[in-house]
N, C-alpha and C positions, 0 to 999 in steps of 0.2 A: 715410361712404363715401370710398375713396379716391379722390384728385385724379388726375385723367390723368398729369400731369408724373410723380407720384408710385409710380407703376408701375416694374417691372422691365422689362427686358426681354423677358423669359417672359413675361409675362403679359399686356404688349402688344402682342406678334406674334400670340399665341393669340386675344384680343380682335379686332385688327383682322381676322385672318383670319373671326372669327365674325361678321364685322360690327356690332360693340357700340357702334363709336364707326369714326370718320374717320381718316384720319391728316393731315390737314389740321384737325381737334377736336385729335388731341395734340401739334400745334404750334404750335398757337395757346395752349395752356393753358403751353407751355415759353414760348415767348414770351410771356407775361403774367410768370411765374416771374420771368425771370433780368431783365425790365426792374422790377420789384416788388426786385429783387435786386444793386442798383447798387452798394451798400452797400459787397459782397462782392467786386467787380473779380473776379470770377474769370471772367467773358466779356467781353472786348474790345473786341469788334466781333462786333455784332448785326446778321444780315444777314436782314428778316425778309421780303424779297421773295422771296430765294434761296428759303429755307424753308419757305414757303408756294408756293414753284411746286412744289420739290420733293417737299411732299408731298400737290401734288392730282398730280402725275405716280406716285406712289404708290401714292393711291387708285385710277388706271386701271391702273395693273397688280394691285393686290389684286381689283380687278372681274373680271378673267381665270380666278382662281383658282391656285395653284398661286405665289404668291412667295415670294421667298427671304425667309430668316428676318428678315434686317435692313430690309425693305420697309415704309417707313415709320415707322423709326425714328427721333428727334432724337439728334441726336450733336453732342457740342460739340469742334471739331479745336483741339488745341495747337498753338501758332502758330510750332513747327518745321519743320510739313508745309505743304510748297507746294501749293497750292490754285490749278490754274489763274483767270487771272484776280480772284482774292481776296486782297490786300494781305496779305504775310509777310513778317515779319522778326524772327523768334527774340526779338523784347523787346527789340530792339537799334536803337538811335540810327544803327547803321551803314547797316541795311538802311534807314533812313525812305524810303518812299513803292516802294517795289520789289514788284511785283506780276508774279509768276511768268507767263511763257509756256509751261509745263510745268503737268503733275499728279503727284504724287507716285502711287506704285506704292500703298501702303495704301489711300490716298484713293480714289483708281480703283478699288480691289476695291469699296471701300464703297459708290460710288455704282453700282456695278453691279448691288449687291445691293438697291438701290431704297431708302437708309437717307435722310437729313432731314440737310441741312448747316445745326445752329441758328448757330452764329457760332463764332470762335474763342477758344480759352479761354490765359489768361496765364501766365506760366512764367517762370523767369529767363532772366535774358540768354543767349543760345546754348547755356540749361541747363545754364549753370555755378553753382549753388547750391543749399544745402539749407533754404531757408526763402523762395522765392516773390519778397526783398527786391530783388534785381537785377533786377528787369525795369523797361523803360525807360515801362513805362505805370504804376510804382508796384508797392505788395506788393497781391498776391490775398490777401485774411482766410477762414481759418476756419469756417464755419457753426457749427462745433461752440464754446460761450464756458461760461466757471465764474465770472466777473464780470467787471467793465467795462472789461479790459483785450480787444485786439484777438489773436486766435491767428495765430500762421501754419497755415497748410495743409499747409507743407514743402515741398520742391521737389525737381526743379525744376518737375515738373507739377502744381505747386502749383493750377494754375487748373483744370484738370482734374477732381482730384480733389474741388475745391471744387464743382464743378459739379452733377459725379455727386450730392455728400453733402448739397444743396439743391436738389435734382430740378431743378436748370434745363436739364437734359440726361438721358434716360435711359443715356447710356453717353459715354465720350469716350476721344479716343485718345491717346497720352501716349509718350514714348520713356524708356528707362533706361540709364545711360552708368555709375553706380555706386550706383545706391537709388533713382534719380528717378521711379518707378513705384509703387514697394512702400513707398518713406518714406513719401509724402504718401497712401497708401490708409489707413497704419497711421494717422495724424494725425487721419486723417477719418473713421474707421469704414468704407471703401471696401474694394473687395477689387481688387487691381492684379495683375496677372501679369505679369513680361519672360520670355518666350520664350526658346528656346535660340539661341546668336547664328546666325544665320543662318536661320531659319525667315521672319522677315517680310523682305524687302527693303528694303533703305536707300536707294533710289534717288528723290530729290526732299524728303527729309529732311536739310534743313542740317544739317552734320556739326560735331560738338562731339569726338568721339575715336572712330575710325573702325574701330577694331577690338574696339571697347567697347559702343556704342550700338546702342541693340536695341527696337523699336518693340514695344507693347502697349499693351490697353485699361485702363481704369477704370472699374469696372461697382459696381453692388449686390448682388451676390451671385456665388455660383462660376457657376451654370448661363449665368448673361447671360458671365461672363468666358469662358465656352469656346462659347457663341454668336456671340460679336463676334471672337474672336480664329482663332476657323476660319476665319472671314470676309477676316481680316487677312492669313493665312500664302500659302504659296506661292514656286514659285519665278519667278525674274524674271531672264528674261537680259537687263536694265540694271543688275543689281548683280552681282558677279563675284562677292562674297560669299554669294550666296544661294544656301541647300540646295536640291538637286532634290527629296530628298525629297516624297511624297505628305503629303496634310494630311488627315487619320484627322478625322473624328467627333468632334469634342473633347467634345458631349454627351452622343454614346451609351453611354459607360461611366459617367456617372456614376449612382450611387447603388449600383454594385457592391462588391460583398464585400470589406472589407480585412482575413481572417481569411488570418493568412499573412504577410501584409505586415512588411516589417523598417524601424522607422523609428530611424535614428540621431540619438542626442543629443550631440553635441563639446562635448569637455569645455572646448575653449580659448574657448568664446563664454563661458565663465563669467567675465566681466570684474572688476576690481577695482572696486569705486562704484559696482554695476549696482544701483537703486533692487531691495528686496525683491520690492513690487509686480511687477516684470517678472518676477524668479525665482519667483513665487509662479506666475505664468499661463502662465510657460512648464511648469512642473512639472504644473498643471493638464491641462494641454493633451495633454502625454505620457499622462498618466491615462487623458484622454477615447480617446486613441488602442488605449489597450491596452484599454479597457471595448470598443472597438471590433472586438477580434481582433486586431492587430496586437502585435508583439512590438519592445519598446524595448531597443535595444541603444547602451552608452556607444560612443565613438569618440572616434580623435584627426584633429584634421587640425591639424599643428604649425606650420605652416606661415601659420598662420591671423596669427601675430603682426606678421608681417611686411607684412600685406595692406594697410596702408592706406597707409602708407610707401611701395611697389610702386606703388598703383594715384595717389597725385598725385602722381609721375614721370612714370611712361608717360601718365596723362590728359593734363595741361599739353605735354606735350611732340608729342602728335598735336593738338591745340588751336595751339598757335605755330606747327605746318603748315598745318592747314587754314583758319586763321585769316587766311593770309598772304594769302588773297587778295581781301580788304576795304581796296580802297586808295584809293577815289573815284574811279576812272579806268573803269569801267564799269556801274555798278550803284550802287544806293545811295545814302549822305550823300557831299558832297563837301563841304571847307569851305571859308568864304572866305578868299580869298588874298589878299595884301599886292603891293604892286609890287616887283616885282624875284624876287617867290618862283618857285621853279623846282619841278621834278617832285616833290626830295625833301622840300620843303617841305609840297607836296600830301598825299605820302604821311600823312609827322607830323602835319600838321595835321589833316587827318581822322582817322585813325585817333587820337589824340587826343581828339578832340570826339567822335568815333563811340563808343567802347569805354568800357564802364563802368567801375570802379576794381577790381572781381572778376574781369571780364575781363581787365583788365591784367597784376594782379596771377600769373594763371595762364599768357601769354603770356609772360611775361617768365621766370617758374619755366622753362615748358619751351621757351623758348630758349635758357636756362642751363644745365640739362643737356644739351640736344642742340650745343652749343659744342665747339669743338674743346680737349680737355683734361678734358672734364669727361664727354664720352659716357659711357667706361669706366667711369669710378666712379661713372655715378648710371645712365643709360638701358641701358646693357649690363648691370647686377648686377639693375635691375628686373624686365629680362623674366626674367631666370634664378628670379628670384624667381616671380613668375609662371608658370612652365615648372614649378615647383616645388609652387604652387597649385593649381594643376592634375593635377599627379602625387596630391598627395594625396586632391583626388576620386574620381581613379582605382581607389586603392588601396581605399578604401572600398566606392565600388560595384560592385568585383571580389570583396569581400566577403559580397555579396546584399544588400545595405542599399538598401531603394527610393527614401527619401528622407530627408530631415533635416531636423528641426522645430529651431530658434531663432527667441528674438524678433528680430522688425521691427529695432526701435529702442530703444536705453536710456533711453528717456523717451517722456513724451506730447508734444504740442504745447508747446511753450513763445509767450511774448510776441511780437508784433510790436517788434524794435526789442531783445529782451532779450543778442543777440548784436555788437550795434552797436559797443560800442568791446573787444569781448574780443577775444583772440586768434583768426587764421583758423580756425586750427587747432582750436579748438572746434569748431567748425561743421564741420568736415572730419569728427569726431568723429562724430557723426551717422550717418555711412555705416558703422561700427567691423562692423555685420554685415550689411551687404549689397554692399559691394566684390568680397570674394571670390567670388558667382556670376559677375560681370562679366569678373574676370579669367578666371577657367576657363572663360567661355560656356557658362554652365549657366543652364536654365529656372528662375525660383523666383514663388513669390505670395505674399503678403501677404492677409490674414484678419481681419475685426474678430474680437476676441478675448475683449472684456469693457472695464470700465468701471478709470481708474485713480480713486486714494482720491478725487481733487479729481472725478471728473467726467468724465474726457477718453479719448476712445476708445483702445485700446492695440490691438496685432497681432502672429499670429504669424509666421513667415514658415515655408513651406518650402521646399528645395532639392531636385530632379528632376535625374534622368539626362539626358542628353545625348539631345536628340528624343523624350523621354518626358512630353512634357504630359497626355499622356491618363491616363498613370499619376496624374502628378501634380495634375491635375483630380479625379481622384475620390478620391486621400486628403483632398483641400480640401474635397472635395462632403461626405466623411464627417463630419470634423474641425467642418464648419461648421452641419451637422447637430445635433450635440453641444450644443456651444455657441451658439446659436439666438440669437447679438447683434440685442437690438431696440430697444436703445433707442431712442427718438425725439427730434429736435431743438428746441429751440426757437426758434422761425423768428422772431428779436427782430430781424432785418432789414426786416422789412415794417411 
């Protein structure tokens, strides 16, 4: 019999609505999970009074009849979203002990929809990395392991995605600034969707690059990903970026017909080094697609070369703004001071002690480009570059192209610790094809896909039109159909 925790989201709304179980039973069994689950750091801060009031408040509205989908749901929040009253600080020494008098706009939708706050799940520092290792609470591991070495989860919702892929969470929420949704889904057999930029609101989400960052969930399947993320969208006059756009049913189309559909393969994601294994599941994958009705067509987006070079420019360089204002003088760490030390002293000195060495390291990049002398030749040729990115999706799906299947990631999971003394730039690597949805603010997800030689989940990823998640929901719905990933874990935590 399957374990409460262990459920989808599907299947736990339909459940409690039949009254099979409590939703105070399926918090209690998430809380057994993830404290059984310590192992893993991939929840933080375990809050199991919150969790347990909210979900006997839960049960009195499933007594009504008639709750919304997420009533009663455990959900584990990344601890970029402010959480009234619930201690946040993006994994950062900066924020320590800073507990928000606001609620972030996603969170607010969530709790309105009657959902279960289990605790908050770990992530890099101000979700600037791709392997979970900068957060100031330590690396979140893995559930997924091929011997006795530690995985990363990937990042930077590393914690997240951990959660979801050890049911100590049936869903969790997670932000993407350049892969930080769809890397760690691929990592973990999860399926993660980022949104098109501007359907959720940023508003109470710590900003890491503001024209980039894009909130979405982490679920176990497509149907929970377009259950929780309808949930999420909307518009919000606290964010000036957010679409008015209406938020469609992200459900109701799935399982419809992809006989018709045009899904493009770019030729330029065919990288130099890409393990076979991925060119084998990505070609797989196209298969499943066309067995499906769907018509595969090559494409180019040239532009694509350029994309990672562009996007840690421009990232770093909205990070050294937004970042600017972590100074110990209102919030947060402040350090201690020496006699005679004055303002600028404070500033250094905290922001010093505060900032992790990733962090630095990317403040300092884009402060260097945004310098006087240096704007032109790095932050002015970015965006053009970007403008350029962008053109090219254009161009594409002015062609009828719905969507475009590339993998995730050129790798599975690697070690805790296996990126430690190599160049950043490897790890930068990582994102090699998922930057460019971010720069174009295009919707894409991330699919468990199948199993690589050693063991370790792989994903594929696709890319959607501009406000076309529904679209892009049900090629995922098809695609995953197909491909029916079941593997199971080995819960060697417990």
């Amino acid at each position: 019999m399957t374990k409460l925790n262990e459920l989808t989201i599907t299947a736990a709304r339909d459940a409690l609505r039949a009254k099979d179980f409590t939703a105070v039973e399926l918090s209690d069994a998430c809380i057994k999970a993830t404290n059984d689950a310590k192992a893993l750091n991939a929840i933080v801060r375990l809050d199991e009074d919150r969790a347990r009031l909210d979900a006997k408040n839960a049960d009195a509205l499933l007594a009504k009849g008639d709750a919304p989908n997420l009533c009663g749901i455990p959900l584990a929040i990344k601890d970029i979203y402010c959480v009234k009253g619930q201690q946040t600080q993006a994994a950062s020494h900066i924020l320590d002990g800073f507990i928000p008098p606001y609620e972030s706009t996603v969170t607010s939708k969530l709790w309105e929809q009657g959902a279960v706050m289990m605790g908050t799940a770990n992530m890099d520092e101000f979700a600037m990395g791709s392997s979970n290792e900068t957060s100031c609470y330590g690396a979140a591991i893995n559930p997924w392991k091929n011997d006795d070495r530690d995985l990363t989860p990937g990042g930077s919702s590393g914690g997240s995605a951990a959660a979801v892929a050890a049911h100590l969470a049936l869903g969790a929420t997670a932000t993407d600034t350049g892969g930080s949704i769809r890397q760690p889904a691929a990592f973990t057999g999860t399926v993660g969707i980022k949104p098109t930029y501007g359907r959720c609101s940023r508003y109470g989400i710590i900003a890491f690059a503001s024209s980039l960052d894009q909130a979405g969930p982490i679920n176990k399947s497509v149907q929970d990903a377009a259950i929780m993320l309808e949930a999420m969208c909307g518009h919000d006059a606290k964010d000036s970026t957010s679409s008015p756009r209406a938020v469609p049913n992200f459900e109701a189309d799935l399982g419809a017909s992809l006989k018709g559909k045009k899904i493009g393969i770019p030729r330029e994601y065919r990288v130099d080094g890409m393990p076979a294994e991925i060119d084998a599941i990505w070609e797989k994958g196209a298969d499943m697609l066309r067995d499906l009705g769907a018509e595969i067509v090559d494409i180019s987006l040239p532009m694509t070369k350029h994309a990672l070079a562009a996007y840690y420019v421009i990232a770093p360089a909205e990070a050294s703004s937004n970042l600017a204002r972590y100074d110990g003088v209102r919030f947060g760490k402040r350090a201690e001071l020496g006699a005679g030390d004055g303002i600028n002293e404070m500033y250094s000195k905290t922001r010093a002690a505060g900032f992790g060495a990733e962090v630095k390291r990317r403040i300092m990049i884009g402060t260097y480009v945004l310098s006087a002398g240096f704007y032109d030749a790095y932050y002015t040729r970015a965006q053009k570059i970007r403008t350029q990115i962008k053109a090219d999706f254009e161009n594409v799906y002015a062609q009828g192209v719905d969507a475009i299947l590339t993998p995730t990631t050129p790798s599975p999971a690697f070690g805790i610790g296996d990126m430690k003394d190599a160049d950043p730039v490897m790890m930068y690597l990582n994102d090699v094809f998922t930057v460019t949805v971010n720069m174009a603010g295009l919707p894409g997800i991330s699919i468990p896909a199948g199993l690589s030689s050693n063991g370790l989940p792989l994903g594929l990823q696709l890319i959607g039109q501009p406000f076309e998640e529904t679209s892009l929901l049900s090629i995922a719905h098809g695609l995953e159909s197909q491909i029916q990933f079941n593997s199971k874990l080995n819960q060697w935590w417990t």
